[in-house]
N, CA, C and O of each residue as an XYZ file, in Angstrom:
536
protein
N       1.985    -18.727     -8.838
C       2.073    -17.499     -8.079
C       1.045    -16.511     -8.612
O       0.724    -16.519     -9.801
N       0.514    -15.632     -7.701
C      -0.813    -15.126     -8.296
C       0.445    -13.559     -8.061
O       1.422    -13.486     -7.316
N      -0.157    -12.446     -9.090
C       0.516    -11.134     -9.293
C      -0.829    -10.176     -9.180
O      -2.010    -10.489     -9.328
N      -0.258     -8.958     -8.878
C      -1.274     -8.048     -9.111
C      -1.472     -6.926     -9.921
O      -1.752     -5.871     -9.352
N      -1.383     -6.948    -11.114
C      -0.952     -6.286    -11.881
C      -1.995     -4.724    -12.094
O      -3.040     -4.609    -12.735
N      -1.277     -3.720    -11.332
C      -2.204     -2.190    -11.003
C      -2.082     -1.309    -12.544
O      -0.936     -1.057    -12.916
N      -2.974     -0.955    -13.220
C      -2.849      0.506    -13.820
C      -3.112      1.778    -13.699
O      -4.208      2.329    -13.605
N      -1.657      2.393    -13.705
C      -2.235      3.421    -13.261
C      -2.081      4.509    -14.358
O      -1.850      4.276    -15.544
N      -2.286      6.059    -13.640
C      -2.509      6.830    -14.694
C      -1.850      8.184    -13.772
O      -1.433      7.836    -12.667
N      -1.746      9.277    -14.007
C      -0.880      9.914    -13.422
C      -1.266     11.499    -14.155
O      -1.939     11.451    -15.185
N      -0.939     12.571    -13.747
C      -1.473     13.842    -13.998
C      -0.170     13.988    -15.064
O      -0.268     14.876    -15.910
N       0.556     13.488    -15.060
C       1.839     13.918    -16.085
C       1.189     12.888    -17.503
O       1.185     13.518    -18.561
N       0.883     12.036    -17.561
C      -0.411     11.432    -18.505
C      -1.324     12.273    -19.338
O      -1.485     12.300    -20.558
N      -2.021     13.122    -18.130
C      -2.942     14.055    -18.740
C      -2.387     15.031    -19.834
O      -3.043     15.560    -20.731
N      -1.190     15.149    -19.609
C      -1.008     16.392    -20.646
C      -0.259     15.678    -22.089
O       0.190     16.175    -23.122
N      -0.380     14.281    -21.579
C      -0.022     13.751    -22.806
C      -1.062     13.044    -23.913
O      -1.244     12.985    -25.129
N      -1.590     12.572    -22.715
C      -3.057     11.740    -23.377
C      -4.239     12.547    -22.971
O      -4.330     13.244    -21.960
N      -5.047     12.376    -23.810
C      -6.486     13.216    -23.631
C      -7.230     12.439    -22.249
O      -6.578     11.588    -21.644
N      -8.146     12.672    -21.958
C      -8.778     11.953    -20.580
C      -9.687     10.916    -21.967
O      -9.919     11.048    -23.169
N      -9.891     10.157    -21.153
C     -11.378      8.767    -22.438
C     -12.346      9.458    -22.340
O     -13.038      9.263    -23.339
N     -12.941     10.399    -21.478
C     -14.327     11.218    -21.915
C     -14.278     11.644    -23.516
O     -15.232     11.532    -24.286
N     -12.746     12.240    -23.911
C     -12.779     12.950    -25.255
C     -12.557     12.145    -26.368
O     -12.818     12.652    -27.459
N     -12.005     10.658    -26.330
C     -11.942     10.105    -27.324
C     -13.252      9.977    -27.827
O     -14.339     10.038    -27.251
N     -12.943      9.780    -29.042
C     -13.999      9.433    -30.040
C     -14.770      8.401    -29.900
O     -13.980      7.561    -29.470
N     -15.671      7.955    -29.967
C     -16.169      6.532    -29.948
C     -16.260      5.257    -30.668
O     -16.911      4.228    -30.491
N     -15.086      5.795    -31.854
C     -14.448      4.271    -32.136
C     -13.323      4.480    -31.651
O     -13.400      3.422    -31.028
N     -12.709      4.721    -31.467
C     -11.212      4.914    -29.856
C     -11.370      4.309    -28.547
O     -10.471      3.900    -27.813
N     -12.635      4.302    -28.342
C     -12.965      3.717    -27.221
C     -13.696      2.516    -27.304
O     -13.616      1.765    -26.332
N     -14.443      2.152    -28.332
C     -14.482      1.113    -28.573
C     -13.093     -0.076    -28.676
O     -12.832     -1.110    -28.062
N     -12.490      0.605    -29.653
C     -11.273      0.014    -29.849
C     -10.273     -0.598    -28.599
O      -9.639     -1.653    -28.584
N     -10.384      0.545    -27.486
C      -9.667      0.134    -26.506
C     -10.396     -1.009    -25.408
O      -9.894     -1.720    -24.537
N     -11.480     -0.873    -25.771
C     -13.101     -1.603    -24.971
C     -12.093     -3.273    -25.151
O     -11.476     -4.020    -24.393
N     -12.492     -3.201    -26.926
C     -12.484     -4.637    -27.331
C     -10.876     -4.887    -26.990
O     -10.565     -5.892    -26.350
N      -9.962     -4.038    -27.392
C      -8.476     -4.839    -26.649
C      -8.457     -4.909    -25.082
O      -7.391     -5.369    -24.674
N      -9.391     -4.561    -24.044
C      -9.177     -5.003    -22.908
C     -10.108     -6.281    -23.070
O      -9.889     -7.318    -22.445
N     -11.001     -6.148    -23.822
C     -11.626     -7.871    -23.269
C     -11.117     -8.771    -24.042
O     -11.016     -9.947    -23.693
N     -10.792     -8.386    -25.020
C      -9.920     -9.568    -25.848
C      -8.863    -10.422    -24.963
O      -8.599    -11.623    -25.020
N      -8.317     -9.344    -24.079
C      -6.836     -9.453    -22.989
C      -7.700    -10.795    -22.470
O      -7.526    -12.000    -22.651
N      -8.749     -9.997    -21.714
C      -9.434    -10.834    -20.649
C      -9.769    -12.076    -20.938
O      -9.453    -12.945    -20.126
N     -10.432    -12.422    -22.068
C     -10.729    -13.491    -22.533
C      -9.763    -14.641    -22.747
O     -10.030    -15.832    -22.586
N      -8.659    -14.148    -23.113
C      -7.274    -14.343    -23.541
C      -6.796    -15.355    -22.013
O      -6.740    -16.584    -22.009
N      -6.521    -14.525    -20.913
C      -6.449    -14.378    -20.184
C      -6.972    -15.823    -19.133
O      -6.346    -16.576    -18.387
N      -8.806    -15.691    -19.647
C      -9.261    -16.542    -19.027
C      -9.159    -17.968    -19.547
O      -9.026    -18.758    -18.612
N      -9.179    -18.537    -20.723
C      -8.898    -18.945    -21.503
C      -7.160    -19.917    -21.292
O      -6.979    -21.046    -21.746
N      -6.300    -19.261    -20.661
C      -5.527    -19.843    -20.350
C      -5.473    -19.772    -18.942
O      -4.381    -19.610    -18.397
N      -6.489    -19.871    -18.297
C      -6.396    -19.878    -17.098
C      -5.462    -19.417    -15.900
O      -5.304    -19.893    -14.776
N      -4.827    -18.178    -16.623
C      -4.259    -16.889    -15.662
C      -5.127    -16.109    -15.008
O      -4.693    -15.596    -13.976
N      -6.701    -15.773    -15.445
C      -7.555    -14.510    -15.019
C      -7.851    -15.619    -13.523
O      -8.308    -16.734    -13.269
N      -7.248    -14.444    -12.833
C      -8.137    -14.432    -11.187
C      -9.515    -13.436    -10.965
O     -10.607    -13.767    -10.502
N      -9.058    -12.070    -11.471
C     -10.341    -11.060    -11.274
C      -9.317     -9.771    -12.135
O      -8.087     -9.765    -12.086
N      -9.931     -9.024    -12.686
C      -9.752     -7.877    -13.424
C     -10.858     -7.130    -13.118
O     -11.953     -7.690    -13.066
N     -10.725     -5.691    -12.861
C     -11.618     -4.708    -12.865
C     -11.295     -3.632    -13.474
O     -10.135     -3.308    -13.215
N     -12.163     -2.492    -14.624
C     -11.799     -0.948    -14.482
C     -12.241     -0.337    -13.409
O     -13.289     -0.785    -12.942
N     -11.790      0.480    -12.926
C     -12.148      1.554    -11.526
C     -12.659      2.966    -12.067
O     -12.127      3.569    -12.999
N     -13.714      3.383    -11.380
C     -14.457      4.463    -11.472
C     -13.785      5.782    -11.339
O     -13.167      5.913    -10.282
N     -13.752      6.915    -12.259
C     -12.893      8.073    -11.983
C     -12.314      8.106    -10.601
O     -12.762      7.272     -9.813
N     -11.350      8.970    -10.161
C     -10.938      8.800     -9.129
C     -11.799     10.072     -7.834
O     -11.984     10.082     -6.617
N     -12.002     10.669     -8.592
C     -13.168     11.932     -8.123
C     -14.707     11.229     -7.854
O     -15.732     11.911     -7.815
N     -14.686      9.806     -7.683
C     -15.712      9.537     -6.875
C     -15.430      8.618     -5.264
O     -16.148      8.307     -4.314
N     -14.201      8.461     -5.573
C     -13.366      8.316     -4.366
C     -13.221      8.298     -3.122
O     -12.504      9.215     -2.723
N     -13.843      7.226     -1.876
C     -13.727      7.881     -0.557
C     -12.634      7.470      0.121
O     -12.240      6.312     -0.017
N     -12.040      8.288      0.885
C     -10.735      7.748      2.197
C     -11.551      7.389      3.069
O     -12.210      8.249      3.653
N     -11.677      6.287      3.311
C     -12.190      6.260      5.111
C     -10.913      5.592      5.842
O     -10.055      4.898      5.297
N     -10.994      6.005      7.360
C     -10.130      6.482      8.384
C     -10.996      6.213      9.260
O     -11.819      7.022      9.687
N     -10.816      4.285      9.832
C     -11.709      4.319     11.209
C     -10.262      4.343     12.486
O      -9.122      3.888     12.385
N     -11.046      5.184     13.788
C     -10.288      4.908     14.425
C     -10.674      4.242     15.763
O     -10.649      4.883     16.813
N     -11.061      2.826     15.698
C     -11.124      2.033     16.551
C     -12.132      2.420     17.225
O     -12.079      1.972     18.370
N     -12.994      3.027     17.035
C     -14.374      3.047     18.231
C     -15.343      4.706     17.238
O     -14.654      5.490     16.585
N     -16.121      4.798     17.298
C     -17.053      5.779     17.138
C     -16.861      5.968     15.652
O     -16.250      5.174     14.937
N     -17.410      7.038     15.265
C     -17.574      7.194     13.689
C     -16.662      7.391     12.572
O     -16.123      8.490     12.701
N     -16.263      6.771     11.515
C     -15.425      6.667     10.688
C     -14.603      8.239     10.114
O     -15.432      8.933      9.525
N     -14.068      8.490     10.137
C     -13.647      9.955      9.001
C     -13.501      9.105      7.633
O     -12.851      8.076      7.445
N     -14.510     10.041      6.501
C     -14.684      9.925      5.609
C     -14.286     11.160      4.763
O     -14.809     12.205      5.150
N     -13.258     11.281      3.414
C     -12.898     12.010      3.093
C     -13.602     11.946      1.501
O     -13.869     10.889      0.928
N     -13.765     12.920      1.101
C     -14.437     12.662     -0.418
C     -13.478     12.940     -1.841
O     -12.985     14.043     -2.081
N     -13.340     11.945     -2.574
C     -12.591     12.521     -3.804
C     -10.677     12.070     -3.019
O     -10.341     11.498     -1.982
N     -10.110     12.511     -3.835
C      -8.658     12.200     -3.831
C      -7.897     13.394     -2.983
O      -8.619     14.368     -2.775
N      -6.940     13.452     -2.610
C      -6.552     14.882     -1.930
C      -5.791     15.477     -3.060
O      -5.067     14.801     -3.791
N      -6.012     17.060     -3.218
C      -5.552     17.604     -4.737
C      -4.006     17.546     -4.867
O      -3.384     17.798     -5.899
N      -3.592     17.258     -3.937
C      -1.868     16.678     -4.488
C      -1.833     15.386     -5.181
O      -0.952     14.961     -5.929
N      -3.040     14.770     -4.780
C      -2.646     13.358     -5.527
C      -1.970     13.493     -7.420
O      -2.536     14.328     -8.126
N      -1.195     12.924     -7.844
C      -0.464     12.810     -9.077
C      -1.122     11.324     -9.454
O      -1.589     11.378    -10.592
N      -1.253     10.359     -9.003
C      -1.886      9.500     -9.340
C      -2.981      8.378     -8.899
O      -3.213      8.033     -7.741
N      -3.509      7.960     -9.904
C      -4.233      7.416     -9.344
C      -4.928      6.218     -9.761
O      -4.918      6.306    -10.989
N      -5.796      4.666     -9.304
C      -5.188      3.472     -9.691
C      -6.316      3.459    -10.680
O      -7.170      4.290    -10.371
N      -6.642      2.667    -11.961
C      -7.525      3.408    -12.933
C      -8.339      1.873    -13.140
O      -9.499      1.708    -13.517
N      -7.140      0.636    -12.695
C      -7.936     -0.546    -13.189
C      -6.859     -1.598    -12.980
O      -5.707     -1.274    -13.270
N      -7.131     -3.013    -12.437
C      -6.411     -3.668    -12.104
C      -6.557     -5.487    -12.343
O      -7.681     -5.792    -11.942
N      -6.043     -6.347    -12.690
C      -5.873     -7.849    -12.821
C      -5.062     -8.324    -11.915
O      -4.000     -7.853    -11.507
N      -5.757     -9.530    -11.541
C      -4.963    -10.452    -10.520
C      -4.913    -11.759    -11.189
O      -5.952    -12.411    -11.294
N      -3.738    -12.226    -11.675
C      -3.214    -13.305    -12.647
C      -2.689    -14.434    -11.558
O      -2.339    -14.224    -10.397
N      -2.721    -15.287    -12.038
C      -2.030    -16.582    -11.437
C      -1.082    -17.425    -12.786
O      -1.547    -18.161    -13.655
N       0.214    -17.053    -12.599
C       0.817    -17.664    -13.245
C       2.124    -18.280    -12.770
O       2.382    -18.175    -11.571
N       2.848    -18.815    -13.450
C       4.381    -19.501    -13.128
C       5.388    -18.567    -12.560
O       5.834    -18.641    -11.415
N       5.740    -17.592    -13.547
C       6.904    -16.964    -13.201
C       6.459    -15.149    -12.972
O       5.394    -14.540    -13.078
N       7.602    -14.812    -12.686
C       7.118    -13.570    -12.570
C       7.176    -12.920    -14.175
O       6.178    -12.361    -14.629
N       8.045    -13.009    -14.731
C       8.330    -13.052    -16.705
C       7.062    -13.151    -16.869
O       6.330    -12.162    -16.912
N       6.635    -14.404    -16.986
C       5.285    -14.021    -17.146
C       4.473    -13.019    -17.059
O       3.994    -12.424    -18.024
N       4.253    -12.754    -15.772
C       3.539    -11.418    -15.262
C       3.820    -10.420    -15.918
O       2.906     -9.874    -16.536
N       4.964     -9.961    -15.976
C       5.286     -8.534    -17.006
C       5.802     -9.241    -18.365
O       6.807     -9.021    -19.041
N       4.999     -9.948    -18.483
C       4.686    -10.171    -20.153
C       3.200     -9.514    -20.248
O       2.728     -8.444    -20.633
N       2.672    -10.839    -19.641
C       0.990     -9.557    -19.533
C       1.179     -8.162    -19.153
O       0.427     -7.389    -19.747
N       1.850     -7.726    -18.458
C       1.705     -6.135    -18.255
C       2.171     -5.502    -19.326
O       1.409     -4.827    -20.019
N       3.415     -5.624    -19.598
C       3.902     -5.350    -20.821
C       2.290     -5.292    -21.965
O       2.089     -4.190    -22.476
N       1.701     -5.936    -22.159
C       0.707     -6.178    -23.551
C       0.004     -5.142    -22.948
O       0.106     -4.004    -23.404
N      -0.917     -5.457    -21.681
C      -1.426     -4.466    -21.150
C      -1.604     -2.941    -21.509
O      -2.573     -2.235    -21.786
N      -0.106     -2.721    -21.369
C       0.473     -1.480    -20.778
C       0.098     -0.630    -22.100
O      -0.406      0.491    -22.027
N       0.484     -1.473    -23.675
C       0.566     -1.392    -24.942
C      -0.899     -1.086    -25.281
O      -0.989     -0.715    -26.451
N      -2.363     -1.128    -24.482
C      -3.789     -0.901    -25.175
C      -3.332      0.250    -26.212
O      -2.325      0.931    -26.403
N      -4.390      0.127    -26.677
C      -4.663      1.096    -27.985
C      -5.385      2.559    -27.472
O      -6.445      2.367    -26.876
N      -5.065      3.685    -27.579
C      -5.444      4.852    -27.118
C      -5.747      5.742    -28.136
O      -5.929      5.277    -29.262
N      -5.850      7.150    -27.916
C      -6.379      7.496    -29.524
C      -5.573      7.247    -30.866
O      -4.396      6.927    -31.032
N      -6.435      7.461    -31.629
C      -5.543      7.297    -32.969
C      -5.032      5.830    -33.304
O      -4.521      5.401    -34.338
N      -5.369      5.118    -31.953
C      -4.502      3.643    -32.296
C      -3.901      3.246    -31.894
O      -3.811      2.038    -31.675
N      -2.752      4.622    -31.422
C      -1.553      4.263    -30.482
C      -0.917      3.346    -29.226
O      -1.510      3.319    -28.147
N      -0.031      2.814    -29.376
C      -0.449      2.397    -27.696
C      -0.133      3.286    -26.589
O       0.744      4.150    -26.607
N      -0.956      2.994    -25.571
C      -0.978      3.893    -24.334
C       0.230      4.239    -23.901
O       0.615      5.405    -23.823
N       0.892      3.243    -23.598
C       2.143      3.077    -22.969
C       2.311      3.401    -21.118
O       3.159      3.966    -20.427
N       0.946      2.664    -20.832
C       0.630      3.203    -19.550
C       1.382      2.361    -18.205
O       1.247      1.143    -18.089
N       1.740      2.730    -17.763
C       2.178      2.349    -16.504
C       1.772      1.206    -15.679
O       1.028      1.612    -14.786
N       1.946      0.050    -15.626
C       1.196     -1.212    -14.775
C       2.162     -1.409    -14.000
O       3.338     -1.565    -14.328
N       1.645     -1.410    -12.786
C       2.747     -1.711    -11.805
C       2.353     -2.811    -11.159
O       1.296     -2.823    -10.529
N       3.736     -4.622    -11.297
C       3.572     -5.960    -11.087
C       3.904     -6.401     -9.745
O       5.073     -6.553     -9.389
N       2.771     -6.636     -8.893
C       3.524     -6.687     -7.398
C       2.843     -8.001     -7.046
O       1.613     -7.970     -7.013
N       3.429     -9.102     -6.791
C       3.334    -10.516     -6.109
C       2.727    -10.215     -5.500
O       2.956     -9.144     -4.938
N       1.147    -11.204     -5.095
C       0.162    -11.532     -3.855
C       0.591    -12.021     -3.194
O       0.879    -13.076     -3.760
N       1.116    -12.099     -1.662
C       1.066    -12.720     -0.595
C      -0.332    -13.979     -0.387
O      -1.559    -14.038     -0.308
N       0.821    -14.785     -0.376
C      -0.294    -15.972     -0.275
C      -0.636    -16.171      1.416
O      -1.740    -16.472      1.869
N       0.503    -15.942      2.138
C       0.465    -15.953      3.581
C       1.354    -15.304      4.206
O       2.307    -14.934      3.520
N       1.358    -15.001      5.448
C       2.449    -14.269      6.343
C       3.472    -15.012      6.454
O       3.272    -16.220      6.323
N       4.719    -14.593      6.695
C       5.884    -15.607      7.055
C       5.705    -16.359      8.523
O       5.171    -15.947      9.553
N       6.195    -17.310      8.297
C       5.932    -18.747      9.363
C       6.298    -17.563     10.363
O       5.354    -16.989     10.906
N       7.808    -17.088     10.695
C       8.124    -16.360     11.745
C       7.387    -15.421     12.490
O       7.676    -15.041     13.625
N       6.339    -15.027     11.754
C       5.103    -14.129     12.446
C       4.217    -13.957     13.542
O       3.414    -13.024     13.547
């Protein structure tokens, strides 16, 4: 079963954790090498489907086609947004346990000082296909 395991990050975050612009640069190193370590890890046992980090969220577009003529394009996030998705893995494994085992480790990166993040991954099953009844 392939999972999709989202991280996210959230404005109630911010006032807990610094943004990664301000960490230090062995902090961020640190957190560098425990995400590829994951990855490697990962690939290695042949769970990694695709992992990405995602670009601030303030570079962000909504597009909104509506079926004929020019798209609405919105720029950046709308300022209510509270969160937003920061970086994500798509695993193929057995069980779902599994899956939030990796998230779980995930979730645990190292943030300043060392700490773990304790960030939020949210584990949602890939649809492999539509239901027959469809």
């Amino acid at each position: 079963m392939k999972y999709m395991l989202l991280m996210q990050f959230s404005a109630d975050m911010q006032d807990a954790l610094p943004p990664i612009t301000s960490w230090s640069a062995d902090e961020v190193k640190a957190h560098m090498a425990f995400m590829n370590e994951t990855n490697e890890q990962l690939t290695a046992s042949g769970e990694l489907v695709d992992g990405q980090g995602l670009a601030m969220p303030e570079t962000a577009k909504i597009v909104r086609g509506h079926g004929g003529g020019a798209p609405v394009v919105t720029e950046g996030p709308f300022p209510e947004t509270k969160e937003f998705l920061a970086g994500y893995w798509i695993v193929d494994c057995p069980t779902p346990e599994r899956a939030v085992e990796i998230a779980a480790a995930v979730s645990a990166a190292p943030g300043p000082g060392g700490a773990p993040l304790n960030m939020p991954i949210e584990v949602r099953q890939v649809m492999s296909a539509p239901p027959v009844d469809l």
